[in-house]
C-alpha positions in Angstrom: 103.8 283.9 101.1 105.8 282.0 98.8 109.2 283.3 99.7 108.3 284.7 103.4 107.0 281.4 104.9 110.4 279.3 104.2 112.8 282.1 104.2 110.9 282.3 107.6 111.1 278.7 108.8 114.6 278.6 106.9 115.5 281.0 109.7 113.9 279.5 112.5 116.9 276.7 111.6 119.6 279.0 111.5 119.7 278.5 107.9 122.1 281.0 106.5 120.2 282.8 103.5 120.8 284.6 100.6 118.0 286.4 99.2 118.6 287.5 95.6 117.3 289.9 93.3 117.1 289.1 89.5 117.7 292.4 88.7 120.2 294.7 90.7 117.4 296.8 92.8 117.8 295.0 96.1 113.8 296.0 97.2 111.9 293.3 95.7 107.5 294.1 95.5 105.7 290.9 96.1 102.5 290.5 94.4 100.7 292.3 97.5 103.1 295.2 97.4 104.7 293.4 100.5 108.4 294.6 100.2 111.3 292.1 100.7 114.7 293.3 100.8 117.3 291.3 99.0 121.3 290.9 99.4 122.3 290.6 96.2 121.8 291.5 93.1 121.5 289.3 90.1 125.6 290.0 89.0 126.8 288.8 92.9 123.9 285.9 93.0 125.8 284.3 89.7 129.3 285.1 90.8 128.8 282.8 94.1 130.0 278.9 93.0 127.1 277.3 94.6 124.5 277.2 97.3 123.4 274.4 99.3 119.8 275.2 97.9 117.9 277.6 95.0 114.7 278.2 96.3 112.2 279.8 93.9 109.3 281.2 94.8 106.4 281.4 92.3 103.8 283.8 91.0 103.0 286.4 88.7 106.8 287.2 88.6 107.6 283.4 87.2 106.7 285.4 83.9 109.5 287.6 84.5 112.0 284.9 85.3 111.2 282.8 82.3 112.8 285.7 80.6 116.3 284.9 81.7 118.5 282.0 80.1 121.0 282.6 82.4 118.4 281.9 85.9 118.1 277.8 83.9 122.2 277.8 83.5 122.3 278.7 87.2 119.9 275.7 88.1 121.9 273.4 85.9 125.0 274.1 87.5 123.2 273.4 91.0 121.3 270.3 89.8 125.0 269.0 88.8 126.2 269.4 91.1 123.6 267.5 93.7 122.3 270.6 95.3 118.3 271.4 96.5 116.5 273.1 93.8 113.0 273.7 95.2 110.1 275.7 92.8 106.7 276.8 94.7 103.5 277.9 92.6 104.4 278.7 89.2 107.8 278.2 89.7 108.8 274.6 88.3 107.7 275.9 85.0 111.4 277.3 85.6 112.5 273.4 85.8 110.7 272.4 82.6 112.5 275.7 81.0 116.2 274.2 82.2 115.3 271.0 81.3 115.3 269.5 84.6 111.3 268.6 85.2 111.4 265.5 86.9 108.9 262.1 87.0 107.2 263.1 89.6 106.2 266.8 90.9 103.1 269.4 92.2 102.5 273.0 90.7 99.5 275.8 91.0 96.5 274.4 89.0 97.2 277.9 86.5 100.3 276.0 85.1 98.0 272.4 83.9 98.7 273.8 80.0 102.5 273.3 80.4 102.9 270.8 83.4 100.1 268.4 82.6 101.1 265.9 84.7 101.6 267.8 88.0 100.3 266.0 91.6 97.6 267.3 93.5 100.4 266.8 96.6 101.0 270.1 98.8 104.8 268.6 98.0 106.8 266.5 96.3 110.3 265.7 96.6 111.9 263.5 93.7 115.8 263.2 94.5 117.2 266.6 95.2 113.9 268.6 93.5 111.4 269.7 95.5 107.8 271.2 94.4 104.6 272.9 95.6 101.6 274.1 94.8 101.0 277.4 95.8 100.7 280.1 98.8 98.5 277.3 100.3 101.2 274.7 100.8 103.9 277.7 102.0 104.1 276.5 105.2 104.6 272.7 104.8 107.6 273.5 101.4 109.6 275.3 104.5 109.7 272.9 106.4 110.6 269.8 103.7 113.1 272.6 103.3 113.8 272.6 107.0 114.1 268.7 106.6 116.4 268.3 103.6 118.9 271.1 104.9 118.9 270.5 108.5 117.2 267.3 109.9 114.1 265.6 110.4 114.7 266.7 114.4 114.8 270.6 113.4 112.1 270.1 111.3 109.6 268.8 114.4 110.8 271.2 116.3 110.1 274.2 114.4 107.1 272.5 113.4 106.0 271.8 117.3 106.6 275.4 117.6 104.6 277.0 115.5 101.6 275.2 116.5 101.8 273.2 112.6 99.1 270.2 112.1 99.2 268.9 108.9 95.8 268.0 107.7 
């Protein structure tokens, strides 16, 4: 839910994406053996100079990622640079890991040991990092993703259209 909902939403705004694999195997299991098909491997994901946004989702598989030095270099170069960097679940443990944690930020509850001061928010958006907590919050991370790369306009619209009430 972590990557479908905004990849989803991202859509809705006719935000081109680029769904990248960190290894070269484009088919990429989710946690619930849902299959999501990437476009790039890991090699043609660094080779690009930069995206508009890097959009991490979290989960078991946050594990995996922490593994690779060269995943922080990439959100370096994009924090630099003044693009998006956006971490869902256990994600910004990726952030604290580059070095890029900022003041103020929400994770999953699993992640308190290393991200001690996380909000309780569904989001948070500090400059051009945005967090959230979990598959929970999926729905309202697309759409501040919606709203950061598009407009506030798109983002009512798609929300209007898929029935979204914040509570």
């Amino acid at each position: 839910m972590e990557a479908v909902a905004p990849c989803d939403l991202l859509a809705r705004a006719g935000v081109e994406l680029s769904l990248a694999s960190m290894t070269e195997e484009l088919c990429v299991p989710g946690r619930s053996k849902l299959v999501l098909q990437a476009q790039h491997g890991w090699a043609d994901a660094m080779a690009h100079s930069l995206y508009d946004a890097v959009i991490l989702p979290g989960g078991p598989g946050v594990n995996a990622l922490r593994r690779h030095p060269e995943l922080c270099q990439l959100l370096r170069r994009h924090h630099a640079a003044g693009k998006i960097l956006a971490c869902i679940c256990a994600a910004p443990l990726l952030l604290l890991d580059a070095g890029l944690l900022p003041e103020q930020y929400t994770a999953h509850p699993s992640t308190a040991a290393e991200l001690p001061q996380a909000q309780t928010a569904a989001c948070v958006r500090d400059g051009q990092l945005l967090t959230s907590r979990g598959a929970g919050t999926a729905t309202e991370f697309g759409l501040a993703l919606v709203a950061a790369l598009t407009d506030q306009a798109t983002c009512e619209r798609i929300a209007q259209a898929i029935c979204w009430t914040k509570s």
